[in-house]
Structure formats: C-alpha cells, structure tokens
N, CA, C and O atoms as a CHARMM CRD file, in Angstrom:
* protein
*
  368
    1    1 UNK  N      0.81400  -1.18700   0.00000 PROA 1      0.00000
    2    1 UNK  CA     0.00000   0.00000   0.00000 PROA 1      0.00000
    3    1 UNK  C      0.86800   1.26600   0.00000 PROA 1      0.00000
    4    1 UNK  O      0.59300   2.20700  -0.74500 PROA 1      0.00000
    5    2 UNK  N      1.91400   1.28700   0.83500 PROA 2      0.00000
    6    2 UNK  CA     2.97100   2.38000   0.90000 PROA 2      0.00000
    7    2 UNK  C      3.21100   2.46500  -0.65400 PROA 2      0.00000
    8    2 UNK  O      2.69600   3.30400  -1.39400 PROA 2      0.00000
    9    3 UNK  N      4.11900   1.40900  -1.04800 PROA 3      0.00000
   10    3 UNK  CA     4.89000   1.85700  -2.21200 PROA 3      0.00000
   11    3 UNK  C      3.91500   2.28600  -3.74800 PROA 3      0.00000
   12    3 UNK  O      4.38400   2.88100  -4.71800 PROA 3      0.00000
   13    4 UNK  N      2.39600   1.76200  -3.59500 PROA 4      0.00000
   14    4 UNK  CA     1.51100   2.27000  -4.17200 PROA 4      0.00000
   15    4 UNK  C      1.02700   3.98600  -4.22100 PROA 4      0.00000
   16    4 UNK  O      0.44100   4.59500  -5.11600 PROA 4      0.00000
   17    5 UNK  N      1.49000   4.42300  -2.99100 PROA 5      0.00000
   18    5 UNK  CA     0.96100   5.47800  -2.34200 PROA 5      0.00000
   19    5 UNK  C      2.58400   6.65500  -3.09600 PROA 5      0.00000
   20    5 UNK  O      2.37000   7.80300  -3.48500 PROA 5      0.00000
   21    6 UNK  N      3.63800   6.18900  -3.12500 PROA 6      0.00000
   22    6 UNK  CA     4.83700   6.58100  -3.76000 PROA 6      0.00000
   23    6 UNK  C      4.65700   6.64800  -4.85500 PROA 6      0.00000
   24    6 UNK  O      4.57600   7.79800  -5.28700 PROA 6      0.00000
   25    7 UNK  N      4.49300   5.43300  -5.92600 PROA 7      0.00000
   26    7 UNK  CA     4.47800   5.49200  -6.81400 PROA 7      0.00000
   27    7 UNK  C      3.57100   6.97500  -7.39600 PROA 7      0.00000
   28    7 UNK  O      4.04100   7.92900  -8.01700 PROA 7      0.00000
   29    8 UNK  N      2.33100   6.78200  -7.00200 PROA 8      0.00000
   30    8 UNK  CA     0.94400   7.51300  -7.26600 PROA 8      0.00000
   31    8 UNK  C      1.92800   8.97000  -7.02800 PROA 8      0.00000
   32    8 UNK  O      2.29000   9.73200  -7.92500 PROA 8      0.00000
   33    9 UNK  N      2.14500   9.06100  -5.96000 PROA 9      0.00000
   34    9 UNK  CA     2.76700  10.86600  -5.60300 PROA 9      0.00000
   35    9 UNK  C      3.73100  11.26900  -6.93500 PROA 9      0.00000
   36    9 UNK  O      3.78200  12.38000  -7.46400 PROA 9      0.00000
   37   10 UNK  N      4.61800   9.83100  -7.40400 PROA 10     0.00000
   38   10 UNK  CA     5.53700  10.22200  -8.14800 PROA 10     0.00000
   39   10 UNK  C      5.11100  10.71700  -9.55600 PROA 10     0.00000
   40   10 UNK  O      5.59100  11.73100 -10.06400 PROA 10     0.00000
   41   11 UNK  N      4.29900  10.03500 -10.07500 PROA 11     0.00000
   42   11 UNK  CA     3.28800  11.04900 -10.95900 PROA 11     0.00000
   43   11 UNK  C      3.01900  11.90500 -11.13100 PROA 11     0.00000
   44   11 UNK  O      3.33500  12.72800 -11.99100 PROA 11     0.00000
   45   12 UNK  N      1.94700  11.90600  -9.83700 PROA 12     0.00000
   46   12 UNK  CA     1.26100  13.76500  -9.24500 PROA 12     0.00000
   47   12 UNK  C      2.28300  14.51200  -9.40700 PROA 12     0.00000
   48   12 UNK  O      2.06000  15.56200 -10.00900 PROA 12     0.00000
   49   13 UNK  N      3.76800  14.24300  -8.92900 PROA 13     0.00000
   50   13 UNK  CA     4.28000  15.82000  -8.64900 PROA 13     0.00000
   51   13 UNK  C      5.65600  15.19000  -8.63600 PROA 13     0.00000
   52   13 UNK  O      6.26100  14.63400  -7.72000 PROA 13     0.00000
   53   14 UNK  N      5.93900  15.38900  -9.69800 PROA 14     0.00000
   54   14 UNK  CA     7.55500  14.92100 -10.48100 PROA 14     0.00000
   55   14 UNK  C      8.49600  15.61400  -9.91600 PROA 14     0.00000
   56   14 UNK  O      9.68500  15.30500  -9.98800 PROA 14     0.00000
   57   15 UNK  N      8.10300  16.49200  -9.37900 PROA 15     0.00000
   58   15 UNK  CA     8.84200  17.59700  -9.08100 PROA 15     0.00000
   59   15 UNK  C      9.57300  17.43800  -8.11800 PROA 15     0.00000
   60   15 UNK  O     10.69100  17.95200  -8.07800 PROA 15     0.00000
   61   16 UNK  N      9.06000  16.65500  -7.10300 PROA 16     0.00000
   62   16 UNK  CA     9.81800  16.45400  -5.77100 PROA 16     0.00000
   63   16 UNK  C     10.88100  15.67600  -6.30000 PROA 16     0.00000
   64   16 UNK  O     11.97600  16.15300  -6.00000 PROA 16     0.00000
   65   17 UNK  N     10.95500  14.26400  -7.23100 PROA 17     0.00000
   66   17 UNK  CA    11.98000  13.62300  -7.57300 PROA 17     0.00000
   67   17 UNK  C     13.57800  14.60300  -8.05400 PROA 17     0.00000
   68   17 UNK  O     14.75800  14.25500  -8.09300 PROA 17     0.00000
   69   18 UNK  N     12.92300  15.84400  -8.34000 PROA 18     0.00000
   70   18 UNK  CA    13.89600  16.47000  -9.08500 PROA 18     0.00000
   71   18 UNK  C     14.45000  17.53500  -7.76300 PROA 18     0.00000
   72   18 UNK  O     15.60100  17.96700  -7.82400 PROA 18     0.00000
   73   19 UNK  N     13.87100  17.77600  -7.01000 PROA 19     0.00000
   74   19 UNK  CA    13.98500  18.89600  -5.57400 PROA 19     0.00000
   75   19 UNK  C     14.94600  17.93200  -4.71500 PROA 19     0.00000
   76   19 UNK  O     15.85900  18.43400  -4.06000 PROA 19     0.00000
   77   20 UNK  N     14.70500  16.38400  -4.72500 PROA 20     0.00000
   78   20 UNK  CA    15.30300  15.64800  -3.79500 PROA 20     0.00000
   79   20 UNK  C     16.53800  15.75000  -4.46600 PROA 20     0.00000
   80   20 UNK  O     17.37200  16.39500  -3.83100 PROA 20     0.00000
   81   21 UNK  N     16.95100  15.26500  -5.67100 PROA 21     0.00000
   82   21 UNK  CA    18.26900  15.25200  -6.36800 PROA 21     0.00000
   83   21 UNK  C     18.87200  16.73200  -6.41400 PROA 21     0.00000
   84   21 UNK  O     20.05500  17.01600  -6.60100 PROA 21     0.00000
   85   22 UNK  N     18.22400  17.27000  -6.28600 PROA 22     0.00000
   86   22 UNK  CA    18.94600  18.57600  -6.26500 PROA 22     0.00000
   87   22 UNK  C     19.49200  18.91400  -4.84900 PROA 22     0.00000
   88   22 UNK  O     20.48800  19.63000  -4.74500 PROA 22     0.00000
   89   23 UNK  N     18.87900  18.42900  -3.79500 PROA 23     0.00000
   90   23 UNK  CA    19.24200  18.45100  -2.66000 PROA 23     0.00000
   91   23 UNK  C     20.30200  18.13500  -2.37200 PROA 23     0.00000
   92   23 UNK  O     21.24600  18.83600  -2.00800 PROA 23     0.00000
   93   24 UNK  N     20.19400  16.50200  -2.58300 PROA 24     0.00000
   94   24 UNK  CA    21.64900  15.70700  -2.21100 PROA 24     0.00000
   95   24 UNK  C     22.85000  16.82700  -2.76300 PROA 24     0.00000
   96   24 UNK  O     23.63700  17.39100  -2.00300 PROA 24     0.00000
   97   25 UNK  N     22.79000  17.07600  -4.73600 PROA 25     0.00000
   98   25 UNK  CA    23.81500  17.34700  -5.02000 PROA 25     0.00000
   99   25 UNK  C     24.18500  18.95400  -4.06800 PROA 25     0.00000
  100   25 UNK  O     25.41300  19.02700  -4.08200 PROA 25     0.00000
  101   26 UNK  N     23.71000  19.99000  -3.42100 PROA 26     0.00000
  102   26 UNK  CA    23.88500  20.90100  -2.95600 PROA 26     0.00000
  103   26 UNK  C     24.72500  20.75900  -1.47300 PROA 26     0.00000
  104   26 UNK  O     25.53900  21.45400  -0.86600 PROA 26     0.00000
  105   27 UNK  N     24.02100  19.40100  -1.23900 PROA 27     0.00000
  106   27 UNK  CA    23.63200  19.65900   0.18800 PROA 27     0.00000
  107   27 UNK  C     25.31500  20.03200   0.85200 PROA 27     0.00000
  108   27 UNK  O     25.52700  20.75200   1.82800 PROA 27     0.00000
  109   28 UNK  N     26.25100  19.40000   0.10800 PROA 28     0.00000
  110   28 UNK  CA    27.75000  19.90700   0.96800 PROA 28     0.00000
  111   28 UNK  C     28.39100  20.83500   0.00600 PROA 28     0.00000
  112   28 UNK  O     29.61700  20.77200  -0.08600 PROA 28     0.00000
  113   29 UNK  N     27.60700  21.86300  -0.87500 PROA 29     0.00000
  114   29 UNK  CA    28.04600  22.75500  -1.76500 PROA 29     0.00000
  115   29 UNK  C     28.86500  23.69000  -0.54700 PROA 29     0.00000
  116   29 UNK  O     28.00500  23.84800   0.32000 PROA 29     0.00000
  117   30 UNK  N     29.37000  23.96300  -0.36700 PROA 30     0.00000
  118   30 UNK  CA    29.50700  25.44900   0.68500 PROA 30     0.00000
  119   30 UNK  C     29.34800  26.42900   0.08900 PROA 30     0.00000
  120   30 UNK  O     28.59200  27.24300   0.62000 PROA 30     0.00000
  121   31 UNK  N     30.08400  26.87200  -1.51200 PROA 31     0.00000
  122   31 UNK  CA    29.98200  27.94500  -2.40700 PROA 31     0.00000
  123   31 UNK  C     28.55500  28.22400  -2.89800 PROA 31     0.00000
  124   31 UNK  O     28.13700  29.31500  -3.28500 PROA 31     0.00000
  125   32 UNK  N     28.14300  27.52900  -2.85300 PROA 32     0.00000
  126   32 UNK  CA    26.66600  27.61000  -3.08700 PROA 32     0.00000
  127   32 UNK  C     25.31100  27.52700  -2.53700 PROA 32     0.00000
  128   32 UNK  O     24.28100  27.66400  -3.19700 PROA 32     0.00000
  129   33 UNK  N     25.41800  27.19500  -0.75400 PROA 33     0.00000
  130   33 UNK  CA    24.95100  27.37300  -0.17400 PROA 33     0.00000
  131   33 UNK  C     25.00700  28.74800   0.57900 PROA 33     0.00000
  132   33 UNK  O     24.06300  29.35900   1.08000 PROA 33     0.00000
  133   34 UNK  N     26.55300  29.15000   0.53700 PROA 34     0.00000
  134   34 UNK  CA    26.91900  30.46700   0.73900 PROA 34     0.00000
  135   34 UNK  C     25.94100  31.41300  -0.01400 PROA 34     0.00000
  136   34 UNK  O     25.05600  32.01300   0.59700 PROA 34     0.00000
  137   35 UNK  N     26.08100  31.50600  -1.05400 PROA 35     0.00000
  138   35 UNK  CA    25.66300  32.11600  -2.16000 PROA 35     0.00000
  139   35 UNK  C     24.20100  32.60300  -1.88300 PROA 35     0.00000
  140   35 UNK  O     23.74400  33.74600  -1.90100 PROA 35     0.00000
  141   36 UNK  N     23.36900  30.93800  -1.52200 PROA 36     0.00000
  142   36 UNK  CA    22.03200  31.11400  -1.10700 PROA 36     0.00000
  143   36 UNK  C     21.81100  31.93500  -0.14000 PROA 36     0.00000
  144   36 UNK  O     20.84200  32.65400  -0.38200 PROA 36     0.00000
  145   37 UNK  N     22.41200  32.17300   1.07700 PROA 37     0.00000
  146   37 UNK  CA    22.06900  32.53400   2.46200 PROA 37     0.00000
  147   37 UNK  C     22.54800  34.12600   2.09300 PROA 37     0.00000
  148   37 UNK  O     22.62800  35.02800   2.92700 PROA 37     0.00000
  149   38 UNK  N     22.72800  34.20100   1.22400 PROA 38     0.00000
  150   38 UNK  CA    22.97200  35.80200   0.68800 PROA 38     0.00000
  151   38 UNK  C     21.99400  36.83000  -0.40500 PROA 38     0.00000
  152   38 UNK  O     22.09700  37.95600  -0.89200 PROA 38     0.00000
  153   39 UNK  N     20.88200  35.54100  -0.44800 PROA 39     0.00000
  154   39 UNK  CA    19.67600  36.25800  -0.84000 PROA 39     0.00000
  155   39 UNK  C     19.17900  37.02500  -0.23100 PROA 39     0.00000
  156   39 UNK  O     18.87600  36.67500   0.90900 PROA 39     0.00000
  157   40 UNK  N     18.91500  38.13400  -0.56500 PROA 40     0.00000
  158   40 UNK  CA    18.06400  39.38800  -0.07600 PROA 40     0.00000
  159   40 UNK  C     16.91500  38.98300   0.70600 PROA 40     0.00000
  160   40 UNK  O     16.65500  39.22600   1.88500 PROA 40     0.00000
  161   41 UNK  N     16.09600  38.13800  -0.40400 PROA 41     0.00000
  162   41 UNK  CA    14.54000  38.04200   0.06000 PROA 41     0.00000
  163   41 UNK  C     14.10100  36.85300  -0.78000 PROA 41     0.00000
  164   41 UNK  O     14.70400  36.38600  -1.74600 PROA 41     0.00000
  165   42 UNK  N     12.92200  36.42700  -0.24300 PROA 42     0.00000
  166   42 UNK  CA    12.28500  34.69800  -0.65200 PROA 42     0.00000
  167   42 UNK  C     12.69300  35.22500  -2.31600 PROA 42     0.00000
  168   42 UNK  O     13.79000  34.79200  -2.66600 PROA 42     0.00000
  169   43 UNK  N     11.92700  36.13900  -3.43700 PROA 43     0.00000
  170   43 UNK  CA    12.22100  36.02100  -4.28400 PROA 43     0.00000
  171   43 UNK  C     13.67900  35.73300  -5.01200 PROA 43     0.00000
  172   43 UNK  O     13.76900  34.82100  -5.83300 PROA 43     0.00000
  173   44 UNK  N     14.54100  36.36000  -4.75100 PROA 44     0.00000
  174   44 UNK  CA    16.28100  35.92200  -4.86400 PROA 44     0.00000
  175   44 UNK  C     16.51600  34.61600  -4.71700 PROA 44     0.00000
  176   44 UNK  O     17.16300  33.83100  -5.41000 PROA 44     0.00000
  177   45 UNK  N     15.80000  34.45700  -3.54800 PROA 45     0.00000
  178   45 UNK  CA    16.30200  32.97400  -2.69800 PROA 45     0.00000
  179   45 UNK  C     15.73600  31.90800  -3.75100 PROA 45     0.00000
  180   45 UNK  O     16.35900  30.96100  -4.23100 PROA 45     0.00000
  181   46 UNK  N     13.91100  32.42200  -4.09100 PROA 46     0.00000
  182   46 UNK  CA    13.69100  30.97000  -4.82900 PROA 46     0.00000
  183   46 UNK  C     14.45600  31.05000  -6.56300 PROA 46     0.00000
  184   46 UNK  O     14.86600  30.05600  -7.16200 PROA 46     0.00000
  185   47 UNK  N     14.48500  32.10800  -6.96100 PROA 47     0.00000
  186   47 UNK  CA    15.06800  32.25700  -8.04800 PROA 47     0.00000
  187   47 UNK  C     16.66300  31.48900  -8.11200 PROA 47     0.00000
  188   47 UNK  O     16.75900  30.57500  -8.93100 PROA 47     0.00000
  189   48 UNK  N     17.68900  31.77100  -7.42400 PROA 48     0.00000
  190   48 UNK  CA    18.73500  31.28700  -7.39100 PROA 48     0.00000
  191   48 UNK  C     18.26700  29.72700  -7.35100 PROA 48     0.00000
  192   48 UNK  O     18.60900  29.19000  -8.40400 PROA 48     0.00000
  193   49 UNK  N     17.71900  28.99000  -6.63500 PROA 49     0.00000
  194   49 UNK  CA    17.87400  27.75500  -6.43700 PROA 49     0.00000
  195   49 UNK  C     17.05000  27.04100  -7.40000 PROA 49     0.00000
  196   49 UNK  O     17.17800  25.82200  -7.50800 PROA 49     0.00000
  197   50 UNK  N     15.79200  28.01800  -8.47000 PROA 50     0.00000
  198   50 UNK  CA    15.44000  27.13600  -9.12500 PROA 50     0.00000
  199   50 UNK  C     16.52800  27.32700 -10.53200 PROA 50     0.00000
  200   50 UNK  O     16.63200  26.50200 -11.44000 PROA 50     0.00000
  201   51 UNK  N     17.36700  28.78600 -10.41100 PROA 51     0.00000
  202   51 UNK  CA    18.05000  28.67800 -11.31200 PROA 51     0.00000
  203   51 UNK  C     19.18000  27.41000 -11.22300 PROA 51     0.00000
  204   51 UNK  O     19.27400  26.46800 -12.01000 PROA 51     0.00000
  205   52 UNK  N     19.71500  27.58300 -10.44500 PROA 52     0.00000
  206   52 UNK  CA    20.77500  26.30800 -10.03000 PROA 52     0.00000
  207   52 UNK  C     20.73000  25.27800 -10.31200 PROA 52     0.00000
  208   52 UNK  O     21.59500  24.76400 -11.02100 PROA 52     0.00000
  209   53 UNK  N     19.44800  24.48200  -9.72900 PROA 53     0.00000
  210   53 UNK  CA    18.71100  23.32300 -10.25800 PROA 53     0.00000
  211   53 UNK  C     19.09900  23.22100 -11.93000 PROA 53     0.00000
  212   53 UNK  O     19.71500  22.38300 -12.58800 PROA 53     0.00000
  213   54 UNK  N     18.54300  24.27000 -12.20700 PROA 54     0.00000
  214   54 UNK  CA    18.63600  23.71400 -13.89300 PROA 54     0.00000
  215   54 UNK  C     19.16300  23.91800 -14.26100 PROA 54     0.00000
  216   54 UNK  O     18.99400  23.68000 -15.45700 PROA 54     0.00000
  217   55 UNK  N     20.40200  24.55300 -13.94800 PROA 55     0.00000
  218   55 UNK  CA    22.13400  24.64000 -14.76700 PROA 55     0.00000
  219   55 UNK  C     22.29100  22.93900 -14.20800 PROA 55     0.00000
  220   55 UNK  O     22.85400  22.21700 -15.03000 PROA 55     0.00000
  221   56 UNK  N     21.96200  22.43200 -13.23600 PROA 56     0.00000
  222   56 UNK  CA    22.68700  21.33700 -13.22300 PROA 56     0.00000
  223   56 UNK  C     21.47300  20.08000 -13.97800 PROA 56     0.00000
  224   56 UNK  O     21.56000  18.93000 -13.54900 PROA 56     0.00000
  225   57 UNK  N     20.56600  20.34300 -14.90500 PROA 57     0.00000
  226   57 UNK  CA    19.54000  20.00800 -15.72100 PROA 57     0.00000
  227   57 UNK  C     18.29300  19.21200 -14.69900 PROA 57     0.00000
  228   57 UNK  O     17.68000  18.20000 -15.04100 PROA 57     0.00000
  229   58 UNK  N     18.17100  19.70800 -13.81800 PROA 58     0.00000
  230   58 UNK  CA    17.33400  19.58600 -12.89300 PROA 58     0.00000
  231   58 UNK  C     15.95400  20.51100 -13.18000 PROA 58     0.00000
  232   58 UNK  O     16.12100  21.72300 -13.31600 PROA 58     0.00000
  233   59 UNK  N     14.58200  19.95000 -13.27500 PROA 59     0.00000
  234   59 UNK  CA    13.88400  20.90300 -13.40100 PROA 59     0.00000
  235   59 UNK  C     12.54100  21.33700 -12.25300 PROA 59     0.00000
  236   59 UNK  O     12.06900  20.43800 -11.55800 PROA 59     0.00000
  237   60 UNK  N     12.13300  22.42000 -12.16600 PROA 60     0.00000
  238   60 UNK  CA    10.89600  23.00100 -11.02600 PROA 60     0.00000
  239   60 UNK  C     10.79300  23.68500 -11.32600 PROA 60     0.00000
  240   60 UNK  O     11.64300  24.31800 -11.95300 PROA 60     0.00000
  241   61 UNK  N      9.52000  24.07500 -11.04700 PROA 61     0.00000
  242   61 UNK  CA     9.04400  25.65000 -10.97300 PROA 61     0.00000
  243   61 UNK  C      9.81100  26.58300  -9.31600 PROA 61     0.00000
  244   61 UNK  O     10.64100  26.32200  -8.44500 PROA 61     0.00000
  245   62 UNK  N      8.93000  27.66000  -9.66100 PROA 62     0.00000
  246   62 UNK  CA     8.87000  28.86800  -8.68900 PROA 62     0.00000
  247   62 UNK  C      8.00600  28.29400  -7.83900 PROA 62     0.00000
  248   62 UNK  O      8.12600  28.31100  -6.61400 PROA 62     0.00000
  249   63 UNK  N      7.05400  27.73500  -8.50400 PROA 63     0.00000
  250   63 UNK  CA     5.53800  27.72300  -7.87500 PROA 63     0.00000
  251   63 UNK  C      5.53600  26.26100  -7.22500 PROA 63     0.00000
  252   63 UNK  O      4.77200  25.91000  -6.32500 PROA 63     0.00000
  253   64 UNK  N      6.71400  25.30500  -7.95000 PROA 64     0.00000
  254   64 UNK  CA     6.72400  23.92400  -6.78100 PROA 64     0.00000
  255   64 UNK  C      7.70900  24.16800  -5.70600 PROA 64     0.00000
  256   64 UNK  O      7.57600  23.40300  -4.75100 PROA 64     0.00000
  257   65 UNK  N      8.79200  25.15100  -5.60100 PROA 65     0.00000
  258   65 UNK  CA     9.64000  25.34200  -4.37000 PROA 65     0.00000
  259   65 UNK  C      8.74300  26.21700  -3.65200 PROA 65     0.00000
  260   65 UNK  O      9.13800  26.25900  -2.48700 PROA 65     0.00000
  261   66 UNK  N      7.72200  26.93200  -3.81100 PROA 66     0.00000
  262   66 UNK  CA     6.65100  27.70600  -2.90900 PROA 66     0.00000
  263   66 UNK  C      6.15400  26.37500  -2.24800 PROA 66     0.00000
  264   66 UNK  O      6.41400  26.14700  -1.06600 PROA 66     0.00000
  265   67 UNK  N      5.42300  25.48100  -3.03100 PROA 67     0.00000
  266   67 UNK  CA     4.90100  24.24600  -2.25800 PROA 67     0.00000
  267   67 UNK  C      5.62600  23.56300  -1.65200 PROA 67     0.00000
  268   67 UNK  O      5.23400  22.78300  -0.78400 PROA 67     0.00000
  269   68 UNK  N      6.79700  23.71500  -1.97800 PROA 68     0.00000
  270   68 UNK  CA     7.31400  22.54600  -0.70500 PROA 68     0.00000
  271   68 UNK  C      8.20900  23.52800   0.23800 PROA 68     0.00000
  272   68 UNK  O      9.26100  23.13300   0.74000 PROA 68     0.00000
  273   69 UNK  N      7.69700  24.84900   0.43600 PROA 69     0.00000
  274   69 UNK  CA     8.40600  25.50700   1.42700 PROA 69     0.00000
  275   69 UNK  C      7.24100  25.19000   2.32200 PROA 69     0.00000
  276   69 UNK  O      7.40100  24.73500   3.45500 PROA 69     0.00000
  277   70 UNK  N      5.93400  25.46800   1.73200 PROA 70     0.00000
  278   70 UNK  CA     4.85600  25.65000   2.73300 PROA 70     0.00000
  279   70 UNK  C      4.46100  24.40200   3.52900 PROA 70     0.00000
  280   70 UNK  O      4.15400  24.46300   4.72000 PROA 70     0.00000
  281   71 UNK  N      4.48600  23.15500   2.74600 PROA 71     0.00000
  282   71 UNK  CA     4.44900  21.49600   3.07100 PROA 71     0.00000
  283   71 UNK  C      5.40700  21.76200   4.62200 PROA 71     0.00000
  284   71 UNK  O      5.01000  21.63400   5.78000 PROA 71     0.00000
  285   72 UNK  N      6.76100  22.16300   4.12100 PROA 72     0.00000
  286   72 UNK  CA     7.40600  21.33400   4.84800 PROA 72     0.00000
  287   72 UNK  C      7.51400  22.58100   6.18400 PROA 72     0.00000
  288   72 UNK  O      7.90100  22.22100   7.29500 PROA 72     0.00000
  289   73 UNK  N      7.22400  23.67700   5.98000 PROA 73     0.00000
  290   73 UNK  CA     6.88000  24.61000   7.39600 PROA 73     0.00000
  291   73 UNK  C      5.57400  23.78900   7.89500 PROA 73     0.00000
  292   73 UNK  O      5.29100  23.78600   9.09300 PROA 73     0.00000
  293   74 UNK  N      5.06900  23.34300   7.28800 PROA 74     0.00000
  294   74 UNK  CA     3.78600  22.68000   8.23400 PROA 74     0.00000
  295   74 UNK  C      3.98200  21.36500   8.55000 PROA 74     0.00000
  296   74 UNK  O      3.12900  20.62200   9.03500 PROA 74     0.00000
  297   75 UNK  N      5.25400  21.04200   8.23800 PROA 75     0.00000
  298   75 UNK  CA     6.00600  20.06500   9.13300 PROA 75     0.00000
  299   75 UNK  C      5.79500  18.67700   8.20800 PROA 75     0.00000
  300   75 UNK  O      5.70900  17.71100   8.96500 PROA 75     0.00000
  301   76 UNK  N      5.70100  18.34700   6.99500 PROA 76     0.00000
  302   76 UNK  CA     5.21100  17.52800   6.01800 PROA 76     0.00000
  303   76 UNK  C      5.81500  17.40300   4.99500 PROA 76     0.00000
  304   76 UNK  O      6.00100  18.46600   4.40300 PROA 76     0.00000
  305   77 UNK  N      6.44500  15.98600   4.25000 PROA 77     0.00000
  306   77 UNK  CA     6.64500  16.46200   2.74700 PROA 77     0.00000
  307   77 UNK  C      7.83600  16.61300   2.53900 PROA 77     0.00000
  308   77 UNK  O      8.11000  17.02600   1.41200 PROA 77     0.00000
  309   78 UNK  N      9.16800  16.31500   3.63500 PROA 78     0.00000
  310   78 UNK  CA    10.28200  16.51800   3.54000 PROA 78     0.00000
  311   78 UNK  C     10.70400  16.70800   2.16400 PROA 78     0.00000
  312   78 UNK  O     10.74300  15.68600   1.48000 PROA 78     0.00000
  313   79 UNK  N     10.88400  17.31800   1.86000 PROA 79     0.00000
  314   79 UNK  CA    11.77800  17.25500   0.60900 PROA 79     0.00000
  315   79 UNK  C     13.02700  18.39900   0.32500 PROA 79     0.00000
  316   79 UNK  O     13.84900  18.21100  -0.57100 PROA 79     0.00000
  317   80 UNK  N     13.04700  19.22300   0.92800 PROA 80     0.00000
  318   80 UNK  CA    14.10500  20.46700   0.96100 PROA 80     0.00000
  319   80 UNK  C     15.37800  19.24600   1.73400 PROA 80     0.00000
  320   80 UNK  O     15.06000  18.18000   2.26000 PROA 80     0.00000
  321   81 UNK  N     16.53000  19.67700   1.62800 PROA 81     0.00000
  322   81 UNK  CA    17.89200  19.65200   2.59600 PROA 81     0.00000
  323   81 UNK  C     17.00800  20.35200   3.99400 PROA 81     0.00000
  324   81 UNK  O     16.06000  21.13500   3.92000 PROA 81     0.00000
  325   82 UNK  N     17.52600  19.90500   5.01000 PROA 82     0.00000
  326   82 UNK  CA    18.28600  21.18700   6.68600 PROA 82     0.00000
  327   82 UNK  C     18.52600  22.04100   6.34200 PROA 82     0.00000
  328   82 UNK  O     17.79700  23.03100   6.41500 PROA 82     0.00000
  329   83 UNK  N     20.00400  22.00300   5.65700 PROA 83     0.00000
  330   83 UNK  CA    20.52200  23.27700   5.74800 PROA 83     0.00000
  331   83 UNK  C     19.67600  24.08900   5.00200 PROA 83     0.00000
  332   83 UNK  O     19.64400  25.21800   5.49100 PROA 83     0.00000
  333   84 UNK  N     18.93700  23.96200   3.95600 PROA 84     0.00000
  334   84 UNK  CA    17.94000  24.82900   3.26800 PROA 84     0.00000
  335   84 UNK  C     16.65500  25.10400   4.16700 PROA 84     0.00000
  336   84 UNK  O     15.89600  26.06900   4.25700 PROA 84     0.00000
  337   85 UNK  N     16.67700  24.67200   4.38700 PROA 85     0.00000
  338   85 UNK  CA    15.26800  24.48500   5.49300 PROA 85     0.00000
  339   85 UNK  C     15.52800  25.50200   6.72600 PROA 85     0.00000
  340   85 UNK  O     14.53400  25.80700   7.38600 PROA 85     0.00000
  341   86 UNK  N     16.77300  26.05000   7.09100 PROA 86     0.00000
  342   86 UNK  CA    17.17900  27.32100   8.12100 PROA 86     0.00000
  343   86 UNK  C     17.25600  27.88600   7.20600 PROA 86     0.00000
  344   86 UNK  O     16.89000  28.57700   8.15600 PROA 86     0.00000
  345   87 UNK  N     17.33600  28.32500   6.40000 PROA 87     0.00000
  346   87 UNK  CA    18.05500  29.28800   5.06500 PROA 87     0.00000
  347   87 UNK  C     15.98900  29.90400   5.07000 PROA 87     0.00000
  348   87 UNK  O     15.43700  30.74900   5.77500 PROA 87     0.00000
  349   88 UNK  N     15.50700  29.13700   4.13000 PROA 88     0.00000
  350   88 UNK  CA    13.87900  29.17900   4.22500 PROA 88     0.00000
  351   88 UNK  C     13.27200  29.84800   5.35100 PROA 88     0.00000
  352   88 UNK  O     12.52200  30.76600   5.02100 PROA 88     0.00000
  353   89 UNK  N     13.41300  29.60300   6.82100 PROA 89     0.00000
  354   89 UNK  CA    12.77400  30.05900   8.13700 PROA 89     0.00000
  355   89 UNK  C     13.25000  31.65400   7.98000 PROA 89     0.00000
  356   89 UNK  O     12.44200  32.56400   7.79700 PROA 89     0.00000
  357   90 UNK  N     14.09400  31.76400   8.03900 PROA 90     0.00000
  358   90 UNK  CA    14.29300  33.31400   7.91100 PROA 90     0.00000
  359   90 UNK  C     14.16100  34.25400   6.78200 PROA 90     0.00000
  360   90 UNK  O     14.64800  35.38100   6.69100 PROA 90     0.00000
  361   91 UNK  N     13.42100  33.61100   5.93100 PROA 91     0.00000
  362   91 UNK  CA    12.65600  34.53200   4.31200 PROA 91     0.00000
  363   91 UNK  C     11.31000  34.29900   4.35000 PROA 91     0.00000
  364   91 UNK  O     10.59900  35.11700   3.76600 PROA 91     0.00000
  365   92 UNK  N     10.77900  33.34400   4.91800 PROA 92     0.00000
  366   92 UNK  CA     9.66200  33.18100   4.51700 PROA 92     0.00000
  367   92 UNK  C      8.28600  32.40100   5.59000 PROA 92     0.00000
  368   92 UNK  O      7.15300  32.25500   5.13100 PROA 92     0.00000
C-alpha cells in the first residue's frame, strides 16, 4: 500500500523527484549554499535555487519550491535539505 501510495505521488508531482536530487547534489556545496544565504529576500532565494537546479539540468518551478516551502513549514513532505530548510525560516 505504501509503495503504491509513492508510486501515485511520483506522478502527481515529479517535481519532488527532481527537488530531492537537487538536494543531495547541494547539500555539501559550501559555495553555493553560501551564495544562497545571501539572498536578499524569498524572491532571490527561490530564483537562485530554481536557477541552479537547472544549470545542473534539474527541473521546477517557482511555484513547486513555494509548495514545498509551505508542506514542509507545516512540518510535512520533507523534501528540501536542513541546511535549506534554516536558510527558508528566515525569508519566509
């Protein structure tokens, strides 16, 4: 039933498959996590990271890193890194 319940999400919202891989590859960036925590404001912030993503041919919207900021402030949906996830609390 679980892996039914995966599968089904992976469909719905492709997107997370591509947010998770983007994660891992960031997650011990320092230059580029740097980079992030030097956004002005949520807009900078989501812009840089969906730009990033897709220099490294990773793809999302604006509008799926909005959803999984809000998922995962309501405590659900893991899909961001930690370290992004403090980066996030203080923009948004």
């Amino acid at each position: 039933m679980l892996k039914s319940a995966q599968e089904r999400d992976k469909l719905a919202r492709p997107f997370e498959l591509e947010m998770r891989k983007f994660g891992e590859l960031i997650r011990n960036d320092k230059t580029f996590l740097n980079e992030l925590d030097e956004a002005a404001d949520r807009d900078s912030f989501v812009h840089l990271y969906c730009r990033r993503a897709a220099e490294n041919g990773l793809h999302f919207s604006k509008e799926d890193m909005l959803t999984a900021v809000q998922e995962q402030k309501h405590g659900s949906n893991w899909i961001l890194p930690g370290v992004v996830l403090k980066m996030v609390a203080e923009r948004f």
